[in-house]
Backbone bond lengths (Angstrom), bond angles and torsions (degrees), N, CA, C in turn:
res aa  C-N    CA-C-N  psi(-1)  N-CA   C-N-CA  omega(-1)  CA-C   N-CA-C  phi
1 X - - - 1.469 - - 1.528 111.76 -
2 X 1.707 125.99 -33.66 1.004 113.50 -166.68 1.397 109.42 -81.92
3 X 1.762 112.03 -28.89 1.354 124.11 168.52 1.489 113.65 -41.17
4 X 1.014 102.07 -51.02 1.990 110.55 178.54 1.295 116.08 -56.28
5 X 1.732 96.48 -48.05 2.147 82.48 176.51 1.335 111.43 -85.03
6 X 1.025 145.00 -0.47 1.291 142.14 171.86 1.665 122.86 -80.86
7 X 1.684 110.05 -26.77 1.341 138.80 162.23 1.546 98.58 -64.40
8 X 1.361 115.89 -71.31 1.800 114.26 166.85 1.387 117.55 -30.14
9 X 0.826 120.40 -58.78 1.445 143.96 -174.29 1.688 102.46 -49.75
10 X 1.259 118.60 -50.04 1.504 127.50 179.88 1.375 110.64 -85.67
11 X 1.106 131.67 -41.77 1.581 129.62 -155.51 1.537 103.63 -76.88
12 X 1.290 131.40 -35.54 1.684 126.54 -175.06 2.023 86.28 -69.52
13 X 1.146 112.90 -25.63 1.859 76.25 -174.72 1.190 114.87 -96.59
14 X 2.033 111.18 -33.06 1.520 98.21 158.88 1.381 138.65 -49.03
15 X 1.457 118.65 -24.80 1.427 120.87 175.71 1.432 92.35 -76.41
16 X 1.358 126.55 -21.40 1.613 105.65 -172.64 1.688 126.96 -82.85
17 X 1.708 106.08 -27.54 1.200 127.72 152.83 1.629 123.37 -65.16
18 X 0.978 110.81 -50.74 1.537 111.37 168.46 1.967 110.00 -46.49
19 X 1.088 95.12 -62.50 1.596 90.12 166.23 1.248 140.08 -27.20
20 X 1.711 96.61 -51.57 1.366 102.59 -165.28 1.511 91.27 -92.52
21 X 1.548 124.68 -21.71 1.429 97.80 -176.32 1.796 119.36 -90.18
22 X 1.169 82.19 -6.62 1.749 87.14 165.88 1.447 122.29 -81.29
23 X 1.276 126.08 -29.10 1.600 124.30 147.52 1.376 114.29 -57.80
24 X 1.486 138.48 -21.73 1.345 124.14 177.64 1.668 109.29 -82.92
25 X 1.273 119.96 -20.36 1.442 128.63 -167.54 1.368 88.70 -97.20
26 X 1.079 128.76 -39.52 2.031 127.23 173.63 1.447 98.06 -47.21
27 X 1.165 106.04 -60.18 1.869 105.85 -159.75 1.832 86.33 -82.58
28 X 0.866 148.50 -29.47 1.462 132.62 166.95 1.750 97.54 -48.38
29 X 1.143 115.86 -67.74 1.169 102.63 -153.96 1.397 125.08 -64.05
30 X 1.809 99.88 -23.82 1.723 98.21 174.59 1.507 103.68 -66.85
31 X 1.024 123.46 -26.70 1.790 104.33 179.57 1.286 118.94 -74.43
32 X 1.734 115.24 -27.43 1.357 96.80 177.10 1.874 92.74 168.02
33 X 0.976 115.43 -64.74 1.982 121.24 -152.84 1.468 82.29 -135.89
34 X 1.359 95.44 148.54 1.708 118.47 160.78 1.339 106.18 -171.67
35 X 1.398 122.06 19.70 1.567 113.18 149.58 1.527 113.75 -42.09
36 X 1.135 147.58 -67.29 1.089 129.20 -163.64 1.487 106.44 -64.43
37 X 1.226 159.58 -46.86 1.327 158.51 143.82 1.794 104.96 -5.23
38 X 1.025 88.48 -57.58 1.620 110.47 -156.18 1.837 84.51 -60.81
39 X 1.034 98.68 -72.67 1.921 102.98 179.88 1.532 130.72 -49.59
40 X 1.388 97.28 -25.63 1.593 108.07 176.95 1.341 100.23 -73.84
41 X 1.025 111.91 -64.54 1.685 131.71 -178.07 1.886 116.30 -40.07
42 X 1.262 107.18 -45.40 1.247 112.95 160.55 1.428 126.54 -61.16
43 X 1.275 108.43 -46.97 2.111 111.32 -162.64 1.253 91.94 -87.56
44 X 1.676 115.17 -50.20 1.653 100.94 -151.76 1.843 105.02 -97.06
45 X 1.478 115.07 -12.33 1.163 108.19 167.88 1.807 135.91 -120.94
46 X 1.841 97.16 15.16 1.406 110.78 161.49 1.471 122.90 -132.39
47 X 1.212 98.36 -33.71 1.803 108.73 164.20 1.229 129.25 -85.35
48 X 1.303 118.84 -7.25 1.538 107.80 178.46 1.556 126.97 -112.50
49 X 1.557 93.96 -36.22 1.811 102.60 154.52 1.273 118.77 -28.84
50 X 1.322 123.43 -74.59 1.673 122.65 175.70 1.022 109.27 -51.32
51 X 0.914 157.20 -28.97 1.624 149.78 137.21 1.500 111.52 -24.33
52 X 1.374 108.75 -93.80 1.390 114.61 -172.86 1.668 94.84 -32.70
53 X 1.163 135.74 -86.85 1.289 144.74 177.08 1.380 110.16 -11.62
54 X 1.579 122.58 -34.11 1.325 103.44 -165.02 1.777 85.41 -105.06
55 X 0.736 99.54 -16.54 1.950 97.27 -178.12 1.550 105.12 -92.18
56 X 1.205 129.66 8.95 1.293 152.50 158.52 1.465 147.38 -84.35
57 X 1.998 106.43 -24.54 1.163 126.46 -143.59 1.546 86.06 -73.46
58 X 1.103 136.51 -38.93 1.420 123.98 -158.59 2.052 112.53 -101.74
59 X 0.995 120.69 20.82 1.387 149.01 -143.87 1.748 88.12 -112.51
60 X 1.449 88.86 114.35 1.814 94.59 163.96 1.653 122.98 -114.83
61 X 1.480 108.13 82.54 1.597 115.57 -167.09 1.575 92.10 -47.04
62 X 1.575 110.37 140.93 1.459 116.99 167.92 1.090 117.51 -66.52
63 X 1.371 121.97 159.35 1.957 126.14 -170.02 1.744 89.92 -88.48
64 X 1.770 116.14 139.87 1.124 115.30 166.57 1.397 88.98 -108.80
65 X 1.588 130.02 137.03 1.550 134.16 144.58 1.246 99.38 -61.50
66 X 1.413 118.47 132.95 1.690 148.71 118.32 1.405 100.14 -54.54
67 X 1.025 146.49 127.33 1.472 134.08 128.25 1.746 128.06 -56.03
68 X 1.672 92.75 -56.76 1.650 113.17 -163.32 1.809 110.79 -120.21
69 X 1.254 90.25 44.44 2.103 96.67 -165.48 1.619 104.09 -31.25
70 X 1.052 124.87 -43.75 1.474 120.54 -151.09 1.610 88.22 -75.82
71 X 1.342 135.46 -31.50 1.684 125.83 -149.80 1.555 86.43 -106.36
72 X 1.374 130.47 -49.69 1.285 122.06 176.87 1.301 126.56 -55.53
73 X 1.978 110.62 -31.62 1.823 106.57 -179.83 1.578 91.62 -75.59
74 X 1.508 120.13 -46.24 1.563 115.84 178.56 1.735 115.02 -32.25
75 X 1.329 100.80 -58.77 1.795 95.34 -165.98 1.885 97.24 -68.78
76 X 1.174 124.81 -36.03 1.127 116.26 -164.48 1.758 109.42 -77.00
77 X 1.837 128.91 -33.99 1.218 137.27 152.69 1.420 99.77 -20.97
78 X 1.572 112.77 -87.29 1.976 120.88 168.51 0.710 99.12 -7.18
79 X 1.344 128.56 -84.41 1.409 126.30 -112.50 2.253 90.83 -97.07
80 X 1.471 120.80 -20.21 1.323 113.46 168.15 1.335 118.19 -88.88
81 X 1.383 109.01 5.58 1.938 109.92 174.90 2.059 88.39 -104.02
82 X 0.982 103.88 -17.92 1.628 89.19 170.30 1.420 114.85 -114.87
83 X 1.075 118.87 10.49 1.616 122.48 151.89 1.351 125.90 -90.64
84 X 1.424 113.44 -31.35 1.682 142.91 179.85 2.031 84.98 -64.90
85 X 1.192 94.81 -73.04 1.573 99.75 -151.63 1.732 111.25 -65.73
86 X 1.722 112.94 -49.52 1.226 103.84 172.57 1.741 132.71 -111.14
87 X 1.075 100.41 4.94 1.394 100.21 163.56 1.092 120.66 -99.93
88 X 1.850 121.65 -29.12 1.762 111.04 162.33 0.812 121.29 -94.72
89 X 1.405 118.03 -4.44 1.893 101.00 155.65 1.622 122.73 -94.75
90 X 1.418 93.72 -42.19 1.992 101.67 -162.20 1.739 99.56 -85.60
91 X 1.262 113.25 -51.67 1.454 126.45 -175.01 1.621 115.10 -51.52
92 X 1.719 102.75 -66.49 1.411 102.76 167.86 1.886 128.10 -60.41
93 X 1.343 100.47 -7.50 1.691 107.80 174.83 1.190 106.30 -87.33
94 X 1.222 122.47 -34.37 1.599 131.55 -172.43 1.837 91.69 -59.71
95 X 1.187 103.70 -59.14 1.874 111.76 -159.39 1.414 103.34 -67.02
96 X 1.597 126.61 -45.43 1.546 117.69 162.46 1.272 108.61 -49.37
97 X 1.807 136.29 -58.90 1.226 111.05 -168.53 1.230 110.95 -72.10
98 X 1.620 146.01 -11.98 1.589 124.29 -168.40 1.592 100.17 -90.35
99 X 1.633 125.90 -17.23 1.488 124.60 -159.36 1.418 97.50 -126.18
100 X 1.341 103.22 164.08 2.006 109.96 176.22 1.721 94.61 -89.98
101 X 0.898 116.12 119.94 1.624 145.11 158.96 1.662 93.40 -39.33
102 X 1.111 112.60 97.22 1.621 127.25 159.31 1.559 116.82 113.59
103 X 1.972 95.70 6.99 1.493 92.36 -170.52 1.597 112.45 -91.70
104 X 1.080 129.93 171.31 1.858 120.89 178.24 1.328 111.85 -61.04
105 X 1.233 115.06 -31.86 1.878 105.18 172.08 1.371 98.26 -85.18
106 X 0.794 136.50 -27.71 1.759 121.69 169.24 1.583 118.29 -56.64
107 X 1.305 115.39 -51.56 1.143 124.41 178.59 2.170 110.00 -72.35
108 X 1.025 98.70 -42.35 1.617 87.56 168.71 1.650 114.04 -76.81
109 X 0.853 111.99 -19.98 1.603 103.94 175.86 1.981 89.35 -79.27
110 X 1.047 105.23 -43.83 1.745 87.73 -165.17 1.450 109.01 -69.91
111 X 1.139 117.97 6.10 1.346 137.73 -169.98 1.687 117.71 -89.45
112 X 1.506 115.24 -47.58 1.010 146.67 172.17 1.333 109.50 -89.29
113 X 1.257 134.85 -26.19 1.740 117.97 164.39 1.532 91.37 -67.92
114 X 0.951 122.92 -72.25 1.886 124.75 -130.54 1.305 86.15 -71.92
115 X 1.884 132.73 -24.85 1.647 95.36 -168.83 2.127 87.74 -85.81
116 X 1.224 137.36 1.26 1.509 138.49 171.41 1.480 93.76 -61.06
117 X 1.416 117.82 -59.29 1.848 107.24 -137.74 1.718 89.37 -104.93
118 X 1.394 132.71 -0.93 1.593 143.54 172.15 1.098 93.35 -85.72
119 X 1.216 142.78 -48.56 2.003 128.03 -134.87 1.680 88.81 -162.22
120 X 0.779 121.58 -46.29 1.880 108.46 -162.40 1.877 101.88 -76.51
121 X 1.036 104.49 -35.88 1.937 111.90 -176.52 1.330 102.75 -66.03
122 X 1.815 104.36 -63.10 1.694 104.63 -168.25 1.502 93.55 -59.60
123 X 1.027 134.45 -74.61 1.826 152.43 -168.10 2.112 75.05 -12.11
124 X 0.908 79.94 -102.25 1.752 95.98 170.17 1.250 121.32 6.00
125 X 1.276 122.19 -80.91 1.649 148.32 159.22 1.678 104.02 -35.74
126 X 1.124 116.97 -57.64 1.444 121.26 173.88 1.472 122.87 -30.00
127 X 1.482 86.38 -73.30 1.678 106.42 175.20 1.357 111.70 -59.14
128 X 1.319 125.81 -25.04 1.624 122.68 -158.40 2.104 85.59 -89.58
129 X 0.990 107.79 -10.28 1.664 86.59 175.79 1.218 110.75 -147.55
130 X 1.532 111.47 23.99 2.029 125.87 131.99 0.866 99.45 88.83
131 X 1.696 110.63 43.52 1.541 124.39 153.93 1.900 124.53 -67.21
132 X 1.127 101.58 161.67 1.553 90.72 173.86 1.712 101.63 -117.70
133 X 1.763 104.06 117.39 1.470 107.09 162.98 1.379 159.05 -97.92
134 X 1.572 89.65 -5.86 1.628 107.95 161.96 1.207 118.19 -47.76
135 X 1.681 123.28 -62.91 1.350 119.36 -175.08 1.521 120.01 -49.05
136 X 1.474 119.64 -2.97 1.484 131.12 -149.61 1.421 79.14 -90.16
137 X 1.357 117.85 -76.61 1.264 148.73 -177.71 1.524 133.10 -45.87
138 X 1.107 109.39 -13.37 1.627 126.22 158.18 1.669 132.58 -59.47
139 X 1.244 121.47 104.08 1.434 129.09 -131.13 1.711 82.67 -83.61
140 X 1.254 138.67 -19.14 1.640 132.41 -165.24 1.586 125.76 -5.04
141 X 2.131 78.98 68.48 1.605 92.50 165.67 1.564 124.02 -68.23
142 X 1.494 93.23 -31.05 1.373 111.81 -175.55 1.849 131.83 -59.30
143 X 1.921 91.69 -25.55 1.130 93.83 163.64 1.849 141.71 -44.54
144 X 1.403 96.02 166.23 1.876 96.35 -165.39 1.607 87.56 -64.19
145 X 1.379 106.88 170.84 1.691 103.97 171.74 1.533 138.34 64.63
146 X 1.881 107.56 -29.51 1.183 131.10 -157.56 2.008 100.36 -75.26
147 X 1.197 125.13 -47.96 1.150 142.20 176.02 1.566 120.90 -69.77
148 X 1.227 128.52 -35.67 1.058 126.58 164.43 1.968 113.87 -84.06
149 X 0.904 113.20 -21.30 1.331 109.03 162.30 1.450 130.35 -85.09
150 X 1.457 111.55 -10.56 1.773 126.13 158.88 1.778 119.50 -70.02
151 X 1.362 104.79 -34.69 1.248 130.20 175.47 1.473 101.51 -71.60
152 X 1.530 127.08 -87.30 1.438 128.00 -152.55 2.065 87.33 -65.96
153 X 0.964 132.57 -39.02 1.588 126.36 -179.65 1.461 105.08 -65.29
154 X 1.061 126.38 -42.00 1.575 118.16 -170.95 1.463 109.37 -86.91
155 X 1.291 119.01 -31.92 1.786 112.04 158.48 1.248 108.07 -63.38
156 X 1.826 143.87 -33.04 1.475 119.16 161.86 1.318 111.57 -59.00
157 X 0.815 105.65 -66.39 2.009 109.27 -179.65 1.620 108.19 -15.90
158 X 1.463 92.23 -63.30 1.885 89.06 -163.95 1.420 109.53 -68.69
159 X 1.565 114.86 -19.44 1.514 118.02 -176.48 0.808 107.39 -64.55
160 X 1.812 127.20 -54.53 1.570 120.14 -160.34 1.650 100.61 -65.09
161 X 1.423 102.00 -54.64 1.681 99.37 -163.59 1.344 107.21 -55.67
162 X 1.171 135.90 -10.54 1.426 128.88 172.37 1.598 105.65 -70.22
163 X 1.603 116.24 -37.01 1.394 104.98 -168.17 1.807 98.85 -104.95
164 X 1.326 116.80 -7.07 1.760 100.35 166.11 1.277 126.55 -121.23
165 X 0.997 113.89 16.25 1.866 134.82 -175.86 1.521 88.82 -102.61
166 X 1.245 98.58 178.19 1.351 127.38 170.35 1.255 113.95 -112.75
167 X 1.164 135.70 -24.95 1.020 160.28 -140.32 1.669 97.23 -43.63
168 X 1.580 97.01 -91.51 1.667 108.78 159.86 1.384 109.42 22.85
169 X 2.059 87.25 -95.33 1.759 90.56 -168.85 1.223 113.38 -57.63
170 X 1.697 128.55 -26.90 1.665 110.42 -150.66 2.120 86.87 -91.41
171 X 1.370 101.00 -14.98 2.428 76.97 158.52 1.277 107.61 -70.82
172 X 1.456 127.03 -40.00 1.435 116.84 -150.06 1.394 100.84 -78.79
173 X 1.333 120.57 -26.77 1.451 111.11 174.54 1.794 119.98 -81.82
174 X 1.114 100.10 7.85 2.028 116.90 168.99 1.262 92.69 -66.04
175 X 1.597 111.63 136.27 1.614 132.29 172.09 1.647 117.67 -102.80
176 X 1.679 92.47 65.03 1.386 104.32 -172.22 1.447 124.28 -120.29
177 X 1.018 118.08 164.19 1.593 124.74 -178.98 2.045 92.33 -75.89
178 X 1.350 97.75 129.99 2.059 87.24 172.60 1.010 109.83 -71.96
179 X 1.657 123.72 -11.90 1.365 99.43 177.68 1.576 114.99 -79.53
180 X 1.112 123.49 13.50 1.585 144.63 -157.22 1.734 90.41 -74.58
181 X 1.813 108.73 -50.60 1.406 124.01 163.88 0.884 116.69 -20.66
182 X 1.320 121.18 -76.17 1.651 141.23 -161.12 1.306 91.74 -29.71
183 X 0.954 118.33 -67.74 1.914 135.69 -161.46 1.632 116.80 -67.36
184 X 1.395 88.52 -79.51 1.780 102.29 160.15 1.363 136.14 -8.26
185 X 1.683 105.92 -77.90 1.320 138.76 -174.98 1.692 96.73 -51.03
186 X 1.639 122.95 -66.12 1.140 118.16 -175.87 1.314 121.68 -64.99
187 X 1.417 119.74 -19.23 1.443 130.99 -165.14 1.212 96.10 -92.85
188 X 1.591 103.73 -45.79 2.179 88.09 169.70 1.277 116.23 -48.61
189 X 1.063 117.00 -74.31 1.763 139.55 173.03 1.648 101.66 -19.93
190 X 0.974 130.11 -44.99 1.505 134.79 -167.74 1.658 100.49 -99.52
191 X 1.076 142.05 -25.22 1.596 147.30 -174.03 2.075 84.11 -89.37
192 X 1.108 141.98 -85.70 1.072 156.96 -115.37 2.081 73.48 -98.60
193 X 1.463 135.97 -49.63 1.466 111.77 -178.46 1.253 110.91 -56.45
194 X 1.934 129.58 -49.03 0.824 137.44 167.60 1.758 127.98 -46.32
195 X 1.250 112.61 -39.77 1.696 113.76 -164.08 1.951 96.74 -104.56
196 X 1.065 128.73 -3.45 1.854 134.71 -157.55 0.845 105.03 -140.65
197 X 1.343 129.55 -69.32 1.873 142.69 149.46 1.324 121.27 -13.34
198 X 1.436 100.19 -98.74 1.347 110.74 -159.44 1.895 104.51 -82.83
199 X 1.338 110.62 -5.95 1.742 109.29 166.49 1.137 114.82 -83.98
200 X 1.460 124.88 -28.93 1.851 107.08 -167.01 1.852 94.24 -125.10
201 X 1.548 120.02 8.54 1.107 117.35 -178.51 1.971 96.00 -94.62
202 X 1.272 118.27 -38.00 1.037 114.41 -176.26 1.639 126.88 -90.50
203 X 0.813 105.89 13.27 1.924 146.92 -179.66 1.418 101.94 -97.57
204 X 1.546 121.62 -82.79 1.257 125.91 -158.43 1.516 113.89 -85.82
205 X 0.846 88.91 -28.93 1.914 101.39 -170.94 1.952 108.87 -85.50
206 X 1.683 93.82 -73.92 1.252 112.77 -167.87 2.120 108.71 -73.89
207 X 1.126 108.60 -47.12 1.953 103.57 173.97 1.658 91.55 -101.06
208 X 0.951 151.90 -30.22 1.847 120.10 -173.92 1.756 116.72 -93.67
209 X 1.450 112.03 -24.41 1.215 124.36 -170.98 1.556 100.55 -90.88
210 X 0.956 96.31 -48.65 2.370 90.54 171.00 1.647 97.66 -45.61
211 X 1.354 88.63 -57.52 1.914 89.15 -155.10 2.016 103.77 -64.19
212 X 1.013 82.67 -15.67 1.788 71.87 -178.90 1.963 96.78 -94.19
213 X 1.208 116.41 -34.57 1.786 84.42 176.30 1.031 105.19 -94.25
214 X 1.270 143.04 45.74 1.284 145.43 169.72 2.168 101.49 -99.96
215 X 1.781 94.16 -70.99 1.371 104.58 144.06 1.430 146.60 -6.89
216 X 1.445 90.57 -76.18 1.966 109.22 172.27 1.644 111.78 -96.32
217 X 1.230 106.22 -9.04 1.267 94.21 178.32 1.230 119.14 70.82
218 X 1.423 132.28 27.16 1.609 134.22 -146.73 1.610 90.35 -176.46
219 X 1.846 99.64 113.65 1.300 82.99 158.96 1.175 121.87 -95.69
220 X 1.741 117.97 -10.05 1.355 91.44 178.68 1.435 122.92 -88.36
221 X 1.023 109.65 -2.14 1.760 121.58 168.49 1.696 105.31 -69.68
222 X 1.553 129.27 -8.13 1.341 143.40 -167.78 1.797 90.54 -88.36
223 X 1.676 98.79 -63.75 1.129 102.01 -159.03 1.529 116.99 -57.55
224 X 1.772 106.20 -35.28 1.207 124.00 -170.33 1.639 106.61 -62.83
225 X 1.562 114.08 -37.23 1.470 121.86 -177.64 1.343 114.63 -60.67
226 X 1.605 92.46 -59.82 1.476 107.05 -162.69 1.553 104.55 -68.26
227 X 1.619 137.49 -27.36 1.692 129.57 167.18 1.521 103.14 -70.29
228 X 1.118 121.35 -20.29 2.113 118.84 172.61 1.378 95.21 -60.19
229 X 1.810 123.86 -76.26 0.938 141.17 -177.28 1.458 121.72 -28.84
230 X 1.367 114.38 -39.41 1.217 127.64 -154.43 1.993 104.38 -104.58
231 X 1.226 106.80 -7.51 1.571 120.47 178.94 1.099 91.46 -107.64
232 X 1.003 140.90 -30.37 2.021 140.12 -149.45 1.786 91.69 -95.41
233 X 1.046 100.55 -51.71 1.554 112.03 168.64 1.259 121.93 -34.02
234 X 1.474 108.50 -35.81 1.655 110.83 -178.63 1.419 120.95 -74.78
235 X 1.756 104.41 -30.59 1.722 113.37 -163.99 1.848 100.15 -43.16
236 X 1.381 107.25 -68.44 1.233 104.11 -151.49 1.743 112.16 -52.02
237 X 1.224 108.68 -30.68 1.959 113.52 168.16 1.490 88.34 -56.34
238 X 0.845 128.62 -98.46 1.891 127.40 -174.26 0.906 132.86 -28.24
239 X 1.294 130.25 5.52 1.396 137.83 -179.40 1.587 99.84 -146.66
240 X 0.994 120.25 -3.10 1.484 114.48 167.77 1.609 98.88 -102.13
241 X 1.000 100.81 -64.74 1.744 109.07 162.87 1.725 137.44 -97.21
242 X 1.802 108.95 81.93 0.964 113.86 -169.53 1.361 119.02 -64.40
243 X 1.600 134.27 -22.33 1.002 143.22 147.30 1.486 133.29 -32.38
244 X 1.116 126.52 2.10 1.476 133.76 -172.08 1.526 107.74 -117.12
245 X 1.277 120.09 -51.24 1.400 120.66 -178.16 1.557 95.94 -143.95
246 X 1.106 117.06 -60.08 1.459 110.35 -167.91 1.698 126.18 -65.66
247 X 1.014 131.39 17.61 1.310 132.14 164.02 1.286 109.88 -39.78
248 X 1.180 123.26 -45.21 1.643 114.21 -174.26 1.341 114.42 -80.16
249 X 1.460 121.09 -11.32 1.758 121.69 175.88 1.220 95.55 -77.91
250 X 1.781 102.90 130.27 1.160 118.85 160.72 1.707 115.08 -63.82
251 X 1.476 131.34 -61.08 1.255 151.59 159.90 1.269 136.79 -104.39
252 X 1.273 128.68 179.20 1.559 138.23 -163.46 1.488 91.37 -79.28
253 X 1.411 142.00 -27.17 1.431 135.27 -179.58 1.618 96.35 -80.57
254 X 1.388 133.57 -91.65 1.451 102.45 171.73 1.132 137.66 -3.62
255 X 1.548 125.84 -40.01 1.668 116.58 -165.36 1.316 76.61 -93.64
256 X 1.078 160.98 -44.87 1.269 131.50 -168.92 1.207 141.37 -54.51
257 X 1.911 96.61 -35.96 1.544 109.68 -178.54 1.217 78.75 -88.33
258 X 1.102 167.60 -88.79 1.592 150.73 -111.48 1.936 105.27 -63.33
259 X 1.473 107.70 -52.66 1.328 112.83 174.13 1.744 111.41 -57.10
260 X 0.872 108.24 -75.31 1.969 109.14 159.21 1.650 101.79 -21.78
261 X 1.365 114.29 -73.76 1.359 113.27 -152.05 1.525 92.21 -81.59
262 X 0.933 133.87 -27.59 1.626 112.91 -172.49 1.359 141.69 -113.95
263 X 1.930 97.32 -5.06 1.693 113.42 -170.54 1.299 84.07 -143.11
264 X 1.484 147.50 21.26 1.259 117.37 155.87 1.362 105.08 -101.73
265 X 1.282 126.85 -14.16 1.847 116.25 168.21 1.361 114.73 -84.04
266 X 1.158 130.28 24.21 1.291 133.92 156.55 1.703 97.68 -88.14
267 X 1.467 88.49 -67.54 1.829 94.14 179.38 1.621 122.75 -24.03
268 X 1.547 96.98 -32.00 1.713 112.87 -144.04 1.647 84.52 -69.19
269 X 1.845 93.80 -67.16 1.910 114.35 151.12 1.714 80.96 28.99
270 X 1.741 69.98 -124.65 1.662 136.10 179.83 1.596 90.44 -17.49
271 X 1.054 132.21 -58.48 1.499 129.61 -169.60 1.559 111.67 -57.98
272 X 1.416 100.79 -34.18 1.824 95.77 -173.84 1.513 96.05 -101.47
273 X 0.945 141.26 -39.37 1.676 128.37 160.36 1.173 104.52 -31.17
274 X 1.511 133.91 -53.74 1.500 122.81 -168.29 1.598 111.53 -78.22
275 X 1.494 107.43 -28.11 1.888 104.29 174.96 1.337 97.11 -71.33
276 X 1.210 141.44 -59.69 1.138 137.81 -163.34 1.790 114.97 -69.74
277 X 1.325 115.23 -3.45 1.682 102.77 177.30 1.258 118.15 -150.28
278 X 1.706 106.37 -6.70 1.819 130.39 -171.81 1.627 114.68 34.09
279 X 1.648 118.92 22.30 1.430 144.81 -178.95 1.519 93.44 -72.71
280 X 1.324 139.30 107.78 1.509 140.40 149.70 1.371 108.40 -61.88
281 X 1.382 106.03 -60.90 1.464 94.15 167.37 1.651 140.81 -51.48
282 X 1.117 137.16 14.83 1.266 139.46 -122.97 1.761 70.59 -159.88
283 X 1.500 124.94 -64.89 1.256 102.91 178.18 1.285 140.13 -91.72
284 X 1.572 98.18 -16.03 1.868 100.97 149.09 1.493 115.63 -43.72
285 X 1.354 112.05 -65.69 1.412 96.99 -178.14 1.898 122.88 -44.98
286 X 0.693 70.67 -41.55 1.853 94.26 -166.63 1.820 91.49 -54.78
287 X 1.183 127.07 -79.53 0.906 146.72 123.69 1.779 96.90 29.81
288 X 1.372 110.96 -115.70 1.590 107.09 164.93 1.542 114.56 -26.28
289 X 0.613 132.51 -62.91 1.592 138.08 -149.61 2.032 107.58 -60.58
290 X 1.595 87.00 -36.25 1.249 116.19 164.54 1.748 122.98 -47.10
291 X 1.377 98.15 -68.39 1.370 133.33 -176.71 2.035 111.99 -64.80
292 X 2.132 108.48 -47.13 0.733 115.24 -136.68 1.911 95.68 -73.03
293 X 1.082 131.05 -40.45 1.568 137.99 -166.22 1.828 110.50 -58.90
294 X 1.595 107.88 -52.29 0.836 95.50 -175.59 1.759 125.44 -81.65
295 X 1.687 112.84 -8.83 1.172 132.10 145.36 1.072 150.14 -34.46
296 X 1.509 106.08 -45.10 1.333 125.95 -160.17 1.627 118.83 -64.20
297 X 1.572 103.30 -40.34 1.562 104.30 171.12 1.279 126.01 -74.44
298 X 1.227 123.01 -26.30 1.520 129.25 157.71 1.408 109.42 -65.18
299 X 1.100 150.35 -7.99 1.509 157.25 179.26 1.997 92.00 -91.21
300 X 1.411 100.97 -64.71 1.785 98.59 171.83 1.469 137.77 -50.10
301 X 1.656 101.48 -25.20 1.185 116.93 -179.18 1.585 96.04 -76.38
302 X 1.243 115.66 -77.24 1.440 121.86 179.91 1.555 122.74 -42.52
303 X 1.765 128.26 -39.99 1.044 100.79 -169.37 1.841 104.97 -116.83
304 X 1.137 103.24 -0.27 1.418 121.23 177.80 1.571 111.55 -57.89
C-alpha cells in the first residue's frame, strides 16, 4: 500500500514532464536532429532513476529545515533571473572579450566568478533571510547507499562517453609526455568537481530544489521544476552567446526545445540523486565524472 501512494505521488509530475519534454523533441525534430534529446531523455531521465532507486532503497536522505519557503524560494527565484540574464549572457561575454578563451588567467578568472554567483551570492541570500547553510553543504559520502551508487553511476558515465564523445581521440591526439597524465588527469578531476560540480550542483539541487519542495510540498514536483529551471537557465548564455553551444540553433524556439530536450534530463538525474540521498558530495563527484573525459584535453592544453 505504501508502494502505491508513493507511485501516486510520482506519476502526476512524470506525466507532466514527459509532456513538456516531448514537445521540445517535437519542435527539435521539425527543424531537423534531436538525437541528442532523444538520448538524454532516455538514460538520464528513464533508465537511470530506477537504478538510483534501487541502489537507494535502504538510504535515509537527511531532513533539510526550510523555515520560511515562500521568502527563501523568492530571494533565490531573483537572484536565478539575475544570474540567468546577466552573468550568462552579459558577464560571461565581458570575461571572453577582456581574456584569451583557454588561457590560465581566463580559466582562473572563470573560476572565481562561478564559485561567487554558484555559492558565495546564494550562501549570502541565505543568511540575509535566516536560512540555515551548513546542512546544505555537508558532503554525506559516508551515507548508507551513498558510495555504491557513485561507483555503479560513474562506471556508466565513463562508459557512455567513451562510446559518444570524442573525447578518446581528441587526448590521444595531445602532444604530450603520458606522464603529463599523472598530474593532469587528477587536476582535471579536481578543477572541473570544484568549477561544474560543486557550482551548479549546489545552486540547483542543494539551495533551489530544497526551497521548492519545501514550498510545493512535492519533491517530485521539486525535481520536475528545478531540471525546467535549470535548462531555461541556459537560453539567455545561448542566445547572447551563440558560440558556446548554440551555433546550431537556428532561433530562440530551438534553444528552448534543445535546453528542455537535452539538459533538463540530466537535471531530472541530479534532482532525484539529491531527493533520494541529500549527499552534495555524491553529486559533485558525479558531476565531474560527467564533465571530466570530454575536458580533459582542454585542461592539457591550458595547463600543460
Amino acid at each position: 500500500m505504501a508502494k502505491a501512494a508513493s507511485v501516486m505521488k510520482w506519476a502526476p509530475w512524470a506525466g507532466v514532464y514527459a509532456a513538456i519534454w516531448a514537445g521540445a523533441v517535437f519542435l527539435r525534430l521539425q527543424a531537423g536532429d534531436a538525437t541528442d534529446s532523444l538520448a538524454s531523455g532516455v538514460i538520464f531521465a528513464l533508465l537511470l532513476p530506477p537504478l538510483v532507486w534501487a541502489l537507494t532503497r535502504k538510504t535515509a536522505p537527511a531532513a533539510i529545515l526550510v523555515a520560511r519557503p515562500g521568502l527563501e524560494l523568492g530571494a533565490v527565484l531573483i537572484w536565478l533571473a539575475i544570474y540567468a540574464v546577466v552573468c550568462l549572457g552579459w558577464l560571461f561575454t565581458v570575461i571572453k572579450q577582456n581574456f584569451v578563451a583557454g588561457s590560465q588567467t581566463y580559466e582562473l578568472v572563470m573560476l572565481a566568478v562561478k564559485l561567487v554567483i554558484h555559492v558565495a551570492i546564494p550562501i549570502l541570500l541565505l543568511k540575509l533571510v535566516g536560512a540555515r547553510v551548513a546542512p546544505l553543504l555537508a558532503p554525506r559520502l559516508g551515507a548508507r547507499g551513498v558510495l555504491p551508487l557513485l561507483i555503479v553511476l560513474a562506471l556508466i558515465f565513463t562508459a557512455l562517453l567513451t562510446v559518444i564523445s570524442p573525447a578518446l581521440k581528441e587526448i590521444s591526439g595531445l602532444k604530450v609526455a603520458p606522464s603529463v597524465f599523472l598530474w593532469a588527469a587528477p587536476g582535471a578531476f579536481a578543477w572541473l568537481a570544484l568549477e561544474a560540480g560543486f557550482a551548479e550542483e549546489f545552486l540547483f539541487r542543494a539551495v533551489l530544489q530544497t526551497r521548492l519542495a519545501a514550498f510545493m510540498k512535492s519533491e517530485a514536483g521539486a525535481i520536475v521544476i528545478g531540471a525546467l529551471l535549470f535548462a531555461l537557465a541556459h537560453v539567455p548564455g545561448l542566445y547572447l552567446r551563440p558560440d558556446t553551444a548554440g551555433d546550431h540553433l537556428p532561433n530562440l524556439t530551438q534553444m528552448f526545445a534543445y535546453v528542455i530536450g537535452t539538459l533538463s534530463p540530466i537535471a531530472v538525474l541530479f534532482g532525484f540523486i539529491w531527493a533520494r540521498t541529500r549527499s552534495l558530495g555524491l553529486l559533485i563527484l558525479l558531476h565531474a565524472t560527467v564533465d571530466f573525459l570530454p575536458n580533459l584535453s582542454d585542461f592539457v592544453r591550458t595547463w600543460a
